[in-house]
C-alpha positions in Angstrom: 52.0 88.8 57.4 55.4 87.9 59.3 56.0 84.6 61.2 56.2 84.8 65.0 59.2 84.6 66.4 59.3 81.5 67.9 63.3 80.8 67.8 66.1 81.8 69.4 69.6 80.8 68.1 72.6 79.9 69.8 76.3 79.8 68.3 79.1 77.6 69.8 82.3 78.7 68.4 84.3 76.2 69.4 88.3 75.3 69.2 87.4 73.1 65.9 84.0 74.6 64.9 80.9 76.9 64.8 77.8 75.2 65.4 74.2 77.1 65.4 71.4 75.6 66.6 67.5 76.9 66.4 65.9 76.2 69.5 62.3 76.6 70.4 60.5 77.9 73.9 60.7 74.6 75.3 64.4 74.1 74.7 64.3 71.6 71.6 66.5 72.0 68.8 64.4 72.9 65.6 67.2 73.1 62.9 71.4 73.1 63.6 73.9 73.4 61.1 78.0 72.8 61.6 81.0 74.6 59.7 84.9 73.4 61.2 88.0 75.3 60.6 91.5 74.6 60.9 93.5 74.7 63.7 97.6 75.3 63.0 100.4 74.5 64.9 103.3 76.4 63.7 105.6 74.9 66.5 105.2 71.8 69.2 103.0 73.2 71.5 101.9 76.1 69.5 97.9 76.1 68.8 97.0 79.4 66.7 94.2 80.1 64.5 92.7 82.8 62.0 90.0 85.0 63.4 88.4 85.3 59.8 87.5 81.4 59.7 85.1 82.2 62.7 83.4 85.1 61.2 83.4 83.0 57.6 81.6 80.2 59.6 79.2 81.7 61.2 78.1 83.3 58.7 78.0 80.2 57.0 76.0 78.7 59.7 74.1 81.4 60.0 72.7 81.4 56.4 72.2 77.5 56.4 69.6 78.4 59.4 68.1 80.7 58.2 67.4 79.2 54.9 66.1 76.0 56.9 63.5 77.5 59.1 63.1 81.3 57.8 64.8 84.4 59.3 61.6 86.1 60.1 60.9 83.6 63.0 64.7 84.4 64.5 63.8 86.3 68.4 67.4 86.6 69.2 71.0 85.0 68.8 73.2 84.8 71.8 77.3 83.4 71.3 78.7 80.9 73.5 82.9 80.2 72.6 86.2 78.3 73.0 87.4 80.4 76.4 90.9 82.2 77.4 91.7 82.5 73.0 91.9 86.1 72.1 93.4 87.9 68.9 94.7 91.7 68.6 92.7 93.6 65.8 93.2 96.6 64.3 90.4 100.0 64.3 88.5 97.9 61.9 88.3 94.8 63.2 90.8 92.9 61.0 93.4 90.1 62.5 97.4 91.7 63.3 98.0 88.1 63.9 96.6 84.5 63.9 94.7 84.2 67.0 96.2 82.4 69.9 94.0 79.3 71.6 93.4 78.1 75.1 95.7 75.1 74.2 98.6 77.1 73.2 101.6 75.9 75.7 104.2 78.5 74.8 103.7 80.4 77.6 105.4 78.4 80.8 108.5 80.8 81.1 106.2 84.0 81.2 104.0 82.1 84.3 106.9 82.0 86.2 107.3 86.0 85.1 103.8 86.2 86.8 104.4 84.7 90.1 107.5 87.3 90.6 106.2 90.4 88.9 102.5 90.5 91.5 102.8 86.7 92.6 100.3 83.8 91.8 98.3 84.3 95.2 97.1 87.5 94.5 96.5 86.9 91.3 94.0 84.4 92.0 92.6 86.4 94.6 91.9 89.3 92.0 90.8 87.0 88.6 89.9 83.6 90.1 92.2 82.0 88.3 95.9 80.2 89.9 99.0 80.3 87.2 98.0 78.5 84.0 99.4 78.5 80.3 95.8 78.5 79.1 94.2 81.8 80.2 95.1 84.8 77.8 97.2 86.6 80.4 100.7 84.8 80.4 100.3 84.8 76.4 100.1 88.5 76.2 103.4 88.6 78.2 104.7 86.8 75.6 103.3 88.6 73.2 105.0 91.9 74.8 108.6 90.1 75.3 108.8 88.1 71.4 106.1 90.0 69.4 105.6 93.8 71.2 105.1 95.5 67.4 101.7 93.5 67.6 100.7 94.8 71.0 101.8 98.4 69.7 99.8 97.8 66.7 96.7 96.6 68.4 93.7 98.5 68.8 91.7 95.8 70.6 92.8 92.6 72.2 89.5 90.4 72.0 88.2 87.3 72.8 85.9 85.2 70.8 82.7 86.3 71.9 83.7 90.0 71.8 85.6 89.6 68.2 82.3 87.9 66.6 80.1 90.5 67.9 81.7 93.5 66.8 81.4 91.8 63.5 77.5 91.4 63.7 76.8 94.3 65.8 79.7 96.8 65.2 79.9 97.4 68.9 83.2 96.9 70.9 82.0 94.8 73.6 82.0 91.7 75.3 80.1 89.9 78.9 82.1 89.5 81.8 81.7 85.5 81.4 83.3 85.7 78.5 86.0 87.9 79.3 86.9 86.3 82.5 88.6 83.5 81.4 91.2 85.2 79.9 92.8 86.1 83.5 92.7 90.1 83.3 89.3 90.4 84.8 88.5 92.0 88.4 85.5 89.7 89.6 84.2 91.0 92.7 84.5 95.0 90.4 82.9 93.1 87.3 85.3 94.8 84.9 89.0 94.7 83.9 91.6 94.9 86.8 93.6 98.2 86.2 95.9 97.3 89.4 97.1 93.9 87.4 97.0 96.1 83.7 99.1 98.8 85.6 102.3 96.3 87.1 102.9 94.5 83.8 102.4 97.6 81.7 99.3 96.7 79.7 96.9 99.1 78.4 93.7 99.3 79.5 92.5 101.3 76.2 93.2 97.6 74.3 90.2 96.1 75.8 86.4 96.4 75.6 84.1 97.5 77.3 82.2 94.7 79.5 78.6 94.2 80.7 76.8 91.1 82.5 75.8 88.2 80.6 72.1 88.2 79.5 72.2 92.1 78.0 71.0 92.9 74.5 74.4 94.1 73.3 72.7 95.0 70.0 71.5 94.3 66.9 72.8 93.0 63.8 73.7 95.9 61.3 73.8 96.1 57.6 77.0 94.3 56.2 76.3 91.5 59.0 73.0 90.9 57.9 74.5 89.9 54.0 77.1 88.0 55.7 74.3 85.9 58.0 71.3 85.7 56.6 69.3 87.4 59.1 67.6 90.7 59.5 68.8 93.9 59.9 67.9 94.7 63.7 67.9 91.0 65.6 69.0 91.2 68.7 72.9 89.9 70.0 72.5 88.8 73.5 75.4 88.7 75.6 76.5 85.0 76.2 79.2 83.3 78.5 82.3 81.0 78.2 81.8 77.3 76.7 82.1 75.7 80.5 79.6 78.4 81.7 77.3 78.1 79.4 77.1 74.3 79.7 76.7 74.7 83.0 73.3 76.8 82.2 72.3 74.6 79.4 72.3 71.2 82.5 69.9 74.3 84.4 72.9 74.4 87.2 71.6 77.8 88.9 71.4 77.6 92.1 73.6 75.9 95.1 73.4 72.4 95.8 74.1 71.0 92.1 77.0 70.8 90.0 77.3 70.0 86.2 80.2 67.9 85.1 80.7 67.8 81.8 82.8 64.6 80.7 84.5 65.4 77.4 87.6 65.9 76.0 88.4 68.1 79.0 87.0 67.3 82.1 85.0 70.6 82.9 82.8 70.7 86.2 81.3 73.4 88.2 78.7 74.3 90.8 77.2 77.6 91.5 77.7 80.2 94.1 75.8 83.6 94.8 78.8 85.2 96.4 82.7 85.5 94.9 84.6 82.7 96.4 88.4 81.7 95.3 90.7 78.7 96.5 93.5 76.6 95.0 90.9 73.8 94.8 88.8 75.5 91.3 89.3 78.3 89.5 85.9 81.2 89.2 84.3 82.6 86.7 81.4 84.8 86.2 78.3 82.5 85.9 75.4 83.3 82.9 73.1 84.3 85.7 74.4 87.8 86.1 76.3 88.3 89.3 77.1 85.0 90.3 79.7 82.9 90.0 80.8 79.4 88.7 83.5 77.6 91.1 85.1 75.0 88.6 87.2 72.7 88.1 89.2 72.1 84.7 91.4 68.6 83.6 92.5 68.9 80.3 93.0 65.1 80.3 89.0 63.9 79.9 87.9 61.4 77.1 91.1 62.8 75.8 92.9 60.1 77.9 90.4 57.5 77.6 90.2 57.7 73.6 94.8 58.3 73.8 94.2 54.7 75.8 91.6 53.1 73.4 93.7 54.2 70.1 97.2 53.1 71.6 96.6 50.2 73.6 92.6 48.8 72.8 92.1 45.3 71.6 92.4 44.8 67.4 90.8 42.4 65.9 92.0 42.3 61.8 90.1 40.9 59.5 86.9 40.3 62.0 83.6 42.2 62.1 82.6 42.7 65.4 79.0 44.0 67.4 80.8 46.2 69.4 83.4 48.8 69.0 87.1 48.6 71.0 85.3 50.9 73.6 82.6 48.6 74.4 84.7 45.6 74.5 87.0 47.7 77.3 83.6 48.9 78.7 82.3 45.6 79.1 85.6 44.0 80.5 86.0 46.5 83.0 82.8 46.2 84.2 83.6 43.1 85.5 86.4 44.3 87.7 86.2 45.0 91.4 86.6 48.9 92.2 89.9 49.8 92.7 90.9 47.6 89.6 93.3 45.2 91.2 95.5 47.5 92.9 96.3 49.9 89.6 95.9 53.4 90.7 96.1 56.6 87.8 96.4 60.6 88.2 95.1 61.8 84.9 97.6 64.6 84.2 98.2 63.6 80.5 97.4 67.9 80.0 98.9 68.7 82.6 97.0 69.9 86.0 95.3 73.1 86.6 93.2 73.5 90.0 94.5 72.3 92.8 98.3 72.2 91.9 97.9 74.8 89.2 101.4 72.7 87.6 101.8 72.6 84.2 105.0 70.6 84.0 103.0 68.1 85.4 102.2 64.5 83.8 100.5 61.4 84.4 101.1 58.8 87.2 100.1 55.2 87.1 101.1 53.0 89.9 100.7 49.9 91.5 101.2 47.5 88.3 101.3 43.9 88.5 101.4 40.7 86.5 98.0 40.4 87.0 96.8 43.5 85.1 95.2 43.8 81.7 94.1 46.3 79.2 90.9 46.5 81.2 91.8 47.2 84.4 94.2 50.2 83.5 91.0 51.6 81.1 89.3 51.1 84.6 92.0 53.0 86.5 91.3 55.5 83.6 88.0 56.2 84.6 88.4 56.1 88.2 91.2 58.3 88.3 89.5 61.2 86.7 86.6 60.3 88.8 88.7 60.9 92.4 90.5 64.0 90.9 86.7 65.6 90.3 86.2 64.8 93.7 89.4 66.7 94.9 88.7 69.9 93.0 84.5 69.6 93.9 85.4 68.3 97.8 87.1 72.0 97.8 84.2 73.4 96.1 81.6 72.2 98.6 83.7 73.4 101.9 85.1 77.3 99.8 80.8 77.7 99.0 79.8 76.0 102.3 77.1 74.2 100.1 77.3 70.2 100.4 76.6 69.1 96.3 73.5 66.7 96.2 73.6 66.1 92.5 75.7 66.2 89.7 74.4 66.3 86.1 76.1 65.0 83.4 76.9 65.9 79.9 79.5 64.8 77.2 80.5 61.8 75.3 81.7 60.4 78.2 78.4 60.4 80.0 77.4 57.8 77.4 79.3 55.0 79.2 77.5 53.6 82.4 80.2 52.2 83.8 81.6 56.1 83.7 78.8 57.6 85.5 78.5 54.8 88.1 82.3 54.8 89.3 81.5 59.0 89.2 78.3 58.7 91.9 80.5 55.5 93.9 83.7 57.8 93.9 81.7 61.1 94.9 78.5 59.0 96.8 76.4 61.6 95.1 73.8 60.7 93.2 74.2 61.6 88.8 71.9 62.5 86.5 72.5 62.3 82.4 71.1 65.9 80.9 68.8 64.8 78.2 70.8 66.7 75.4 74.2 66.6 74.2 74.3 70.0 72.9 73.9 71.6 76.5 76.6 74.0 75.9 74.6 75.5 72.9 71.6 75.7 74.9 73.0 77.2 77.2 73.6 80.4 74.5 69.8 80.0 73.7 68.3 80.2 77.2 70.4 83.4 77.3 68.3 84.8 74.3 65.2 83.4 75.3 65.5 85.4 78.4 66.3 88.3 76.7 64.1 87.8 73.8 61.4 87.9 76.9 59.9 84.4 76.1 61.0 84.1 80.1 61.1 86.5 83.4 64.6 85.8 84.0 67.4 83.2 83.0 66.4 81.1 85.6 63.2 81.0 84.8 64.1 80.0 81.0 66.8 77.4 82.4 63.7 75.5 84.4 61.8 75.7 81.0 64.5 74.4 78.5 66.2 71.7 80.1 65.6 68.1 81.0 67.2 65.0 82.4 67.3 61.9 82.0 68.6 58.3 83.9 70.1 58.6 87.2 73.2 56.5 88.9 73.2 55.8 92.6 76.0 55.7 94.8 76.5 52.0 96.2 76.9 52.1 99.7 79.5 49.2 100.0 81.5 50.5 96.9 81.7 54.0 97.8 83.1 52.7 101.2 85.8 51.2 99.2 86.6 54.2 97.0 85.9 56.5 99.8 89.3 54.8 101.2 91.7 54.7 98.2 90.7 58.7 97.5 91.5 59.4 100.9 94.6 56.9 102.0 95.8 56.7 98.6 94.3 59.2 96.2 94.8 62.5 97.6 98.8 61.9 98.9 100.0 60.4 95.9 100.9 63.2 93.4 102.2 65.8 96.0 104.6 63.0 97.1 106.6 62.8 93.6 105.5 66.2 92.2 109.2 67.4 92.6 110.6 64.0 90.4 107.7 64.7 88.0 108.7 68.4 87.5 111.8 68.1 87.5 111.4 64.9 84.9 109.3 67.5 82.9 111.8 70.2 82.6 114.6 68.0 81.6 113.0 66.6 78.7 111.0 69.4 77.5 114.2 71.7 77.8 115.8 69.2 75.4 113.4 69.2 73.2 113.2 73.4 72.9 117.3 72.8 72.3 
């Protein structure tokens, strides 16, 4: 007699890893296992990877699951992935060419070929999406100037999502939030733009067919079953972009609440039931099929805290101590007064995306004084990606017409109080911690449990699966004070040396390409 099946699984493959994780009906991890691969770098700037370490590690993962809590209990598996990489495959599904990642940077020149071939306005207005190096789109212009024998030779141009599930289900196909992100996607049609495809000469025929997240794209065949572990016939679910699905797995469906998920990017969105687009966030299909995901992206999240914490944190040789550089910052900090003496910090160190859509641009710090320490610039840290949220989700609440009431957090950097606290002071919105750290995962197993039928709907499974945990209040008297620097200070500052920081940019990284 066969087990129930009382299990979904959901698969994150992310930039550095595929990580699968069993969850049950009330949204607790049973069993997870973890399997990295390498990312290369075959020039500064360059991020590229092979296509066949994602299918080698899921399966691996895959197995590892299966053997921990049996195969026979397995209701569905749904993907969740590292957004905007794709890779060009042949009839079989086989790599022309490493794949290219979200990170990749090559492709500045060919976002300025953009804005004069169909210009960067209507672009947005047709993906979602303002001129970026990290969606898929400016890359395949390269790919067509430097490398066009690998566009003639590709069959299918995929992304993650629709790359891994040809290989379990044989089917070319992929769900609108997971092709979105890679800037070729009509939203308010649901399916690829043929007016964009048509003016920079790509072919249609190169890309899969797409349907709304949540649909049983199939089931996993023969040679897929050997490679996983798993039965011949579970269903694939389709699943949604990493941000998206995070933004499901902190239950963000419906107006009024926003996820922000603090990690090494600074990811946050809301939800809308109607297509919106502005300079303020880019869109993307949400996991709950036909809406959409305003968000907001900073590539510099705990990226720039940890750069900060590495290069310039207290060392102490030779001592043990309680608590680690971080804390020791943390606890410093804590002490200071909002604002942190005067010493004011735009987070660019990735460049920006939404709302200057600049990718020459870098970081600003200002206002320095004798006075300062290593703790009130890790302060300034903090705060500064906490008042350029509030400039992308400020644009989010008045494009939707929905005030946000509540933000939930996720990601290492929701472990630090102080973090969360200058967040809800910064925003005067009240925060909430999601009560797991793997809410992008989860996100990929409410989708199967929806579809597996455990649930009515996704939102339905969402309101079952996740929880929260402690809350942060916005102080009245120190929001005041933040509420000014944001908007006399804040908001002014980068458009008032964007020119000198571009142009700063484009000197030094034009002598470096030399």
């Amino acid at each position: 007699m066969s087990a129930a099946k009382d299990l979904v699984i959901g698969v994150d493959s992310s930039t550095t890893a595929v990580k699968a994780i069993a969850w049950d009906k009330q949204g607790k991890p049973v069993a997870q296992a973890r399997s990295s691969f390498e990312l290369v770098s075959p020039n500064p700037n360059w991020y590229e990877q092979n296509a066949e370490d994602w299918w080698t590690s899921l399966g691996s993962v895959l197995r590892s699951l299966a053997g921990q809590v049996g195969a026979d209990r397995i209701a569905a598996l749904c993907v969740t992935h590292q957004r905007e990489t794709f890779v060009p495959v042949d009839e079989k599904c086989q790599p022309i060419r490493n794949a290219m990642l979200w990170v990749d940077d090559r492709s500045r020149l060919q976002v300025e070929y953009l804005e004069k071939q169909v210009g960067n306005q209507r672009i947005q207005q047709i993906t979602g999406k303002g001129p970026s190096t990290k969606q898929s789109l400016p890359k395949i212009v390269w790919l067509q100037q430097h490398e066009p024998d690998v566009i003639r030779r590709a069959y299918k141009l995929l992304d993650v999502h629709a790359f891994l599930v040809y290989r379990l289900t044989g089917r070319w196909v992929t769900s609108t939030a997971s092709a979105d992100p890679m800037g070729l996607l009509d939203m308010e049609r649901g399916d690829w733009s043929t007016e964009l495809m048509g003016q920079l000469g790509i072919n249609p025929q190169q890309f899969v067919e797409v349907v709304p997240p949540g649909t049983v794209l199939g089931t996993i065949q023969g040679k897929a079953a050997e490679a996983t572990g798993l039965p011949v016939g579970t269903p694939v679910v389709a699943g949604a972009g990493d941000g998206q699905s995070a933004g499901l797995g902190a239950n963000i469906t419906k107006p009024g609440k926003a996820y922000l998920n603090l990690g090494t990017a600074m990811v946050s969105g809301a939800h809308s039931d109607h297509y919106v687009w502005s300079e303020y966030f880019r869109t993307l299909c949400s996991p709950v099929a036909g809406a959409f995901v305003p968000e907001e992206v900073l590539g510099g999240g705990t990226f720039t805290v940890n750069w900060f914490v590495e290069t310039f944190g207290p060392v102490v040789d030779g001592l043990k101590l309680s608590l680690s550089p971080e804390e020791l910052l943390e606890a410093a900090a804590a002490k200071l007064p909002p604002g942190a003496l005067g010493l004011m910090l735009v987070p660019y160190w990735n460049g920006v995306m939404p709302p200057y859509w600049d990718p020459a641009a870098t970081g600003i710090t200002v206002g320095w004084t004798g006075a300062h320490r290593r703790e009130h610039f890790y302060r300034a840290v903090l705060e500064g990606i906490a008042y350029e949220h509030r400039l992308a989700m400020d644009g989010v609440a008045k494009a939707t017409g929905t005030p946000i009431d509540e933000y939930i957090l996720m990601g290492g950097g929701s472990r630090s109080p102080l973090w969360c606290q200058i967040v809800a002071d910064v925003n005067g919105t009240k925060v909430t911690r999601a009560s797991t750290t793997e809410a992008t995962n989860l996100g990929a197993g409410i989708l199967a449990a929806a579809a597996a039928g455990w649930y009515p709907n996704v939102r339905n499974a969402a309101d079952a699966m996740t929880a929260t945990e402690r809350s942060f209040e916005p102080q009245e008297k120190t929001h005041k004070i933040y509420d000014r620097l944001f908007k006399e200070v804040y908001v002014g500052l980068f458009p008032a040396v964007q020119k000198y920081v571009d142009r700063l940019t484009e000197l030094t990284y034009d002598q470096e390409s030399e």
